[in-house]
N, C-alpha and C positions, 0 to 999 in steps of 0.2 A: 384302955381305949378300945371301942371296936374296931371290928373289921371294916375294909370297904363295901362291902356287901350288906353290911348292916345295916350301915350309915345311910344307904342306896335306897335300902327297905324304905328307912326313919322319912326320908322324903319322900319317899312315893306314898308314904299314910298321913305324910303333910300338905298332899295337894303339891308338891313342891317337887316333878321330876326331872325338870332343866336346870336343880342343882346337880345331877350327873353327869359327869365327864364324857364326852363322848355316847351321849343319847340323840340315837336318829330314828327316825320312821319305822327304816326296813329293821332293825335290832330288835328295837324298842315298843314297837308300837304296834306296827301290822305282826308282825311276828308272835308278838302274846296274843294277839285277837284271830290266829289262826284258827283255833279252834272254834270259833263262834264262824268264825266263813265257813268250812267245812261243813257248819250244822245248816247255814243259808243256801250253799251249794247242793244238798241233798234234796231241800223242801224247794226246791228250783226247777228239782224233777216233774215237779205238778205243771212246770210249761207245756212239757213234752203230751201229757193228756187231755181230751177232749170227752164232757160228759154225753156227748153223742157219740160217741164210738162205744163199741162192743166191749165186752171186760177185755176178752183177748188180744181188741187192736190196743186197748189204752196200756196192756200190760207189756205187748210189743215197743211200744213208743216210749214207754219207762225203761224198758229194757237199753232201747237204743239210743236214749236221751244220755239214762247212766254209760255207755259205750263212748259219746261223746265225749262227756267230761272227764272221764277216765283217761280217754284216750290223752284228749287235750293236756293235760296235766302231766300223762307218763312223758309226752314228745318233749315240755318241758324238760322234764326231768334229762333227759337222755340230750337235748343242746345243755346241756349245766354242767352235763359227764354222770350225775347222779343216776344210779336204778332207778327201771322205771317207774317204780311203785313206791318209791320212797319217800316219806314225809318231807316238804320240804323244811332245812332249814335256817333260810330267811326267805320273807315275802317281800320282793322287789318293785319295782315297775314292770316287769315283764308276769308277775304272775297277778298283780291287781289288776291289769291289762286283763290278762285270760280271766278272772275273775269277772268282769263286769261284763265282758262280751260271750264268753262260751253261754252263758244261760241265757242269754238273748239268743243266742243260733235257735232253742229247743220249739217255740213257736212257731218260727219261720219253716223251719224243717217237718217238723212233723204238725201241719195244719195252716201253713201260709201267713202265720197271724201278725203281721207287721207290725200291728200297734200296740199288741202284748209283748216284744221283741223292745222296742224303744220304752216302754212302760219297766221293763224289768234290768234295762241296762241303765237308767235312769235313774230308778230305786236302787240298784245297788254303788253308782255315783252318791248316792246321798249317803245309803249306809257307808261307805267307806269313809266318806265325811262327818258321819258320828263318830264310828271308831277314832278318827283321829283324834277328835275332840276330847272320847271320853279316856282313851288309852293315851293319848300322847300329855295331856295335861292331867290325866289319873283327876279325873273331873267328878269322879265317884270316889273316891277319898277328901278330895276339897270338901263335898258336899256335906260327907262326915263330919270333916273337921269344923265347915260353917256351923251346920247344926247343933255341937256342941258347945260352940259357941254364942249360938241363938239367943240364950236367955239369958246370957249376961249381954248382950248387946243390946236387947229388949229393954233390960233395966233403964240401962243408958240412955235408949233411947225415949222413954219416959219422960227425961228431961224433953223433949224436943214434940212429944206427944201432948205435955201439960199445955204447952205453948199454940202449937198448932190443932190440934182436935177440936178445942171450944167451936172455931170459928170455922173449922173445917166440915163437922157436923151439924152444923146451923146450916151452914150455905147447901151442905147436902141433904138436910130433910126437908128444904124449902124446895131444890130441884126435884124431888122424891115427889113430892106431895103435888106438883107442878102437871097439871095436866096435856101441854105439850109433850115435856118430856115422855109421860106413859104412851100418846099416839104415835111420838115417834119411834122406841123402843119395840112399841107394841108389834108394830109392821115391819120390824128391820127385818131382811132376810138372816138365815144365821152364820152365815158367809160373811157378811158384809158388819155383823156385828164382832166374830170373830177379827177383822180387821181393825175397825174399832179399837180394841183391845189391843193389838198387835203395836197400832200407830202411838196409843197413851205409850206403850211397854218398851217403844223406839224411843220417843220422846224422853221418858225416864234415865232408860237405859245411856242415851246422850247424856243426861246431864250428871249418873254419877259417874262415867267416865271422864268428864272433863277436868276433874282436879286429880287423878289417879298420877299422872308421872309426877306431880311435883311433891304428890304425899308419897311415893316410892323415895324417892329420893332424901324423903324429909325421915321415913322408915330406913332406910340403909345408913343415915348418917347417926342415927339415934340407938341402932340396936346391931349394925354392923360389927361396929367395937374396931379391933386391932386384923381383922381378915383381909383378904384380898376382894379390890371393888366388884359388886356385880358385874357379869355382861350383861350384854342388850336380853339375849331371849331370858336371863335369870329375875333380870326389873319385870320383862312383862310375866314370867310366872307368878312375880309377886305384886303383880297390878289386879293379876286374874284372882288370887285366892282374894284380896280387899274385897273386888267388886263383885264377887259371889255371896261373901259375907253382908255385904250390905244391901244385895238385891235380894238375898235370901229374907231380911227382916221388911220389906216393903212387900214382900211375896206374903209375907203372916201377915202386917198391918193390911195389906186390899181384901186379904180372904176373910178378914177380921169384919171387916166395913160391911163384903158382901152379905156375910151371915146374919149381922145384926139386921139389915135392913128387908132379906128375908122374911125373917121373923116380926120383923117391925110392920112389913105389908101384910105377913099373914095376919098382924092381930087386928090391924087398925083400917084399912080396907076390904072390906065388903063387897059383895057382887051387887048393891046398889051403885054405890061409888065406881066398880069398874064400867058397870055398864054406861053411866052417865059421859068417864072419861075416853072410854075405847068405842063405845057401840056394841058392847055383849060383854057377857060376864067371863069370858076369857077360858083357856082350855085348861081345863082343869086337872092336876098333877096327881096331886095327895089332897084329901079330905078328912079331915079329923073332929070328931065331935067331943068338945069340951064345956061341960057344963050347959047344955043342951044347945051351945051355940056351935056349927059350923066354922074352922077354922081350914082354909083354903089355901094353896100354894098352887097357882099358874104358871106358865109359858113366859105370859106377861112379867108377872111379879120376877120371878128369877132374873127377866130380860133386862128389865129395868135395873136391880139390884147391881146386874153385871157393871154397867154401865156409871152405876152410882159407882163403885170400885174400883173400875179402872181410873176413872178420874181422882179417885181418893188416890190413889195412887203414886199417880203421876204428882199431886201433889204434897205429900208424905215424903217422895224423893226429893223434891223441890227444895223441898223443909230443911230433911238433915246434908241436905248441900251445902244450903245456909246460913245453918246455926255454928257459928264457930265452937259453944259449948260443947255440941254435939261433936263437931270436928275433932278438940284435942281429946276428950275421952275418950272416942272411939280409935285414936292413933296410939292414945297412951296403951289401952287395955291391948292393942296386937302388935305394940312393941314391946309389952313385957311376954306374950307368947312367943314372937320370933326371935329373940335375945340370945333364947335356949340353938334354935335352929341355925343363926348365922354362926354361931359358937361350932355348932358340930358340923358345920361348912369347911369353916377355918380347918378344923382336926382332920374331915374328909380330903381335903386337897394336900395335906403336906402329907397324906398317906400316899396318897395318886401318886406324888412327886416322888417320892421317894423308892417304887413300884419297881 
């Protein structure tokens, strides 16, 4: 039998770290990502400079920038009892706090800059909201783990591909070829098309979460075994690795769609055709001469292609929503993966117990 430490690893490389007993934020999370703030805290120093000032003022204002955060951190340290220079460690409320705010002061301070001050404490609210994401749910081990499961999930999902593609590829080279759709794609700002995309990826994203808790539970009854029941944050760890796995193969099948239909405008649309459907021949990307003809990739074409994708997309997810085939083979094939993991659950906790 292994260690508990082992065991600890085995889940954090299964996407799976709220199998651990006593995993929190400040231990678990901020605290291994200490060193990546550290590396954001130093390149935080460029607040502190201005490309209008002189080498010598901008190398004073890095000087006194680092003096800041130095400082800030020792005073920390010294309310904690700790030296003042000392690593901290655990990462609290009280040092993500200094964290988000000390390099917000270095604008303000050295050049008035108010709105570089809210832009950088802003940014680093958000990075500290990655980190969560990707260190608290080891969201870069999941992605691992999806991936190697990718192509047998592909397989699978072939069933569900034979079914819905015919008729999905029809309706989308009819849109493709549809000369609305080009004037409108054409003129989308790319803002507003990245939106777009966002809104299918929401939409998606809705509908394969919506059967997640009752396939958790249909997964913990099947491959649980004889262990103690999940808790709550343990189901949604294992709602999260599903739903990565199965957004991960809808993320291949739309880049799948877009690529085809790239190639598909580069070959069969011409700068006659665009000009007729857009009012010009469109901005020209890559040009390649094949066989003394001109083969072209636009602005347009990519825009439109996006577009054709995300909608492929969104309904690809739709798809294996709804295909019950789809449904128990893809339950079957990650209950015989997880069988393994609730097994060494069970052996992890009566180690904890017995501690």
């Amino acid at each position: 039998m292994a260690s508990v430490e082992e065991y600890e690893a085995r889940f954090r490389r299964a996407g799976l770290p709220l199998f651990i007993r006593g995993y929190t934020a400040t231990d678990d999370v901020f605290t291994r990502a200490a060193p990546l703030l550290a590396i954001v805290l130093v390149a935080e120093l460029l607040g502190a400079i201005d490309l209008d000032w002189t080498l010598a003022a901008n190398l004073g204002a890095a000087a006194g920038g680092l003096a800041i955060l130095v400082g800030g951190f020792a005073l920390l340290n010294r309310a904690r009892g700790r030296p003042a220079l000392a690593l901290p460690e655990e990462v609290g409320r009280v040092e993500l706090t200094a964290f988000v705010l000390l390099p917000a002061l270095l604008p303000v301070v050295f050049g008035g800059q108010v709105t570089s001050a809210f832009v950088t404490a802003a940014g680093n609210v958000l990075l500290l909201a990655l980190f969560a994401v990707g260190f608290g749910f080891a969201l870069f081990s999941m992605l691992r783990w999806a991936g190697r499961q990718l192509f047998r999930g592909l397989a699978t999902s072939f069933l569900v591909l034979s079914k819905a593609v015919p008729l999905l590829m029809i309706f989308a080279i009819v849109l493709f070829i549809n000369t609305e759709m080009w004037q409108v794609f054409s003129t989308i700002p790319d803002a507003f098309l990245v939106g777009v995309g966002g809104l299918f990826a929401a939409l998606g994203t809705l509908f394969l979460v919506a059967r997640l808790p009752r396939e958790v539970q249909q997964l913990e009854r099947e491959a649980g075994g004889t262990g103690p029941e999940l808790a709550r944050q343990e189901r949604l760890n294992v709602g999260l690795v599903m739903f990565v796995s199965q957004a991960l193969q809808v993320l291949v099948v739309t880049a799948a769609v877009g690529a085809f239909f790239t190639a598909f405008g580069a070959l069969a649309v011409g700068a006659g055709v665009r000009e007729s459907w857009i009012g010009s021949a469109g901005d020209e990307l890559l040009t390649l001469a094949i066989s003394g003809e001109r083969l072209t990739i636009t602005t347009e074409l990519l825009k439109v292609s996006a577009g054709i994708a995300a909608f492929s997309g969104l309904y690809y997810a739709i798809a294996v929503l709804t295909d019950s085939t789809y449904r128990e083979e893809f339950l079957e094939d990650l209950t015989d993966e997880m069988r393994e993991t609730f097994r060494q659950r069970a052996e992890y906790l009566a180690l904890v117990a017995h501690r």
